[in-house]
C-alpha positions in Angstrom: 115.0 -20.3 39.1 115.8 -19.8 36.2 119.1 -17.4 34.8 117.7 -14.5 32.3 120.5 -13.5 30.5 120.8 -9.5 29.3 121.0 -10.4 25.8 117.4 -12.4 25.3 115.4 -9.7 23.4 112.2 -8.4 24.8 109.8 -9.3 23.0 106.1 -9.4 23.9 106.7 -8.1 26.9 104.0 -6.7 29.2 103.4 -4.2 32.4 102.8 -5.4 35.8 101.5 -2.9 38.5 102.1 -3.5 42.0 100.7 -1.6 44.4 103.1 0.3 46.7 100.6 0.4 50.2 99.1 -3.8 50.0 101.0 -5.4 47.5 98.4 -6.5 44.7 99.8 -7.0 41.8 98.0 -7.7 38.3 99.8 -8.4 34.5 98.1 -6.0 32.0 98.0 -8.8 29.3 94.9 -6.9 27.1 94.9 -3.6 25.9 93.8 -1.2 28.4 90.9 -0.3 29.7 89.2 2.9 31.3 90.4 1.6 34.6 94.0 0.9 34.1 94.7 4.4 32.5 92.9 5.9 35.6 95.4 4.2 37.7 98.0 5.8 36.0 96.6 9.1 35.9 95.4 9.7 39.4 96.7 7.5 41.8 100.2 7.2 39.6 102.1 7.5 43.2 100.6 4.3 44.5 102.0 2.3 42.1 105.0 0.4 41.1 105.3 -0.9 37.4 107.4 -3.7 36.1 108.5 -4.8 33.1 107.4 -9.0 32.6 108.1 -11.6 29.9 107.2 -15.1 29.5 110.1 -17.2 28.8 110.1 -20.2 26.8 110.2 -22.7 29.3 106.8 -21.1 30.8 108.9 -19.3 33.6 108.1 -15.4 33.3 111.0 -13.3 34.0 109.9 -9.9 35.8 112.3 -6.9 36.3 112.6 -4.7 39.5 110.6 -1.8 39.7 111.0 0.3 36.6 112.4 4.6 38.1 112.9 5.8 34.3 112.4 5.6 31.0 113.8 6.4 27.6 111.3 6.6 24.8 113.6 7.6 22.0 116.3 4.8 23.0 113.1 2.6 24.0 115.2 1.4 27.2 114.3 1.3 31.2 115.8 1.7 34.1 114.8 -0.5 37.3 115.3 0.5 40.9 118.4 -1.5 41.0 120.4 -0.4 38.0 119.9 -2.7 35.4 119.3 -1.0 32.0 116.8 -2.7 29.0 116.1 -2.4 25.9 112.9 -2.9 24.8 111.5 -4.4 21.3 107.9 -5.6 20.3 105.3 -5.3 23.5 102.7 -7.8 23.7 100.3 -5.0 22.5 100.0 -1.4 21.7 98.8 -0.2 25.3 101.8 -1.6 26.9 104.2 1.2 25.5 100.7 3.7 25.7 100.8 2.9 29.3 104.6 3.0 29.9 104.3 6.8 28.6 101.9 8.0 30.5 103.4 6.3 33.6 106.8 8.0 32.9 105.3 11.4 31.3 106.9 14.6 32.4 104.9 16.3 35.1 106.8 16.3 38.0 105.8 12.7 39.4 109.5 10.9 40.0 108.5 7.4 40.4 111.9 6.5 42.5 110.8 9.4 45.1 107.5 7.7 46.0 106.7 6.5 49.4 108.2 2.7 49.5 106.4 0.0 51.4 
């Protein structure tokens, strides 16, 4: 496996969902559709998002689970510390879709039920 260093800049990076009660997981590589904002609207709790990026050598590195977000600093946090900065997504939904994930309503993705 291969060792992804802190300081490789994200770029073209992309959202993963994974679903907290069976385990699928898709890449959204296109920008969204109907059904992937849904997702995030109503059934926001069943879902764990990750940050992915294809590396050069074809590998794609994936993060842990992202718990918070920082739109002004354009960083995350994952479920096990680590802290990125963001650059240029692979499209525009990807931040559109990392927004409404993270808006402020009350939903605190590290509370939800783990599986």
């Amino acid at each position: 496996m291969t060792q992804f260093k802190q300081h490789y800049e994200w770029n073209n990076w992309y959202l993963r969902l994974k679903n907290r009660h069976n385990g699928v997981s898709f890449p959204i590589l296109d920008n969204a559709e109907k059904d992937d904002l849904s997702i995030l609207v109503a059934n926001r709790q069943d879902w764990k998002i990750y940050i992915s990026m294809d590396l050069d050598n074809g590998e794609i590195y994936q993060t842990s689970n992202i718990v918070g977000f920082d739109a002004d600093l354009m960083q995350v946090t994952t479920k096990n510390g680590s802290n990125y900065t963001l650059e240029t997504p692979l499209n525009d939904s990807q931040l559109e879709l990392l927004k409404l994930y993270f808006r402020k309503d009350g939903f605190n993705p590290s509370d939800a039920l783990e599986k």
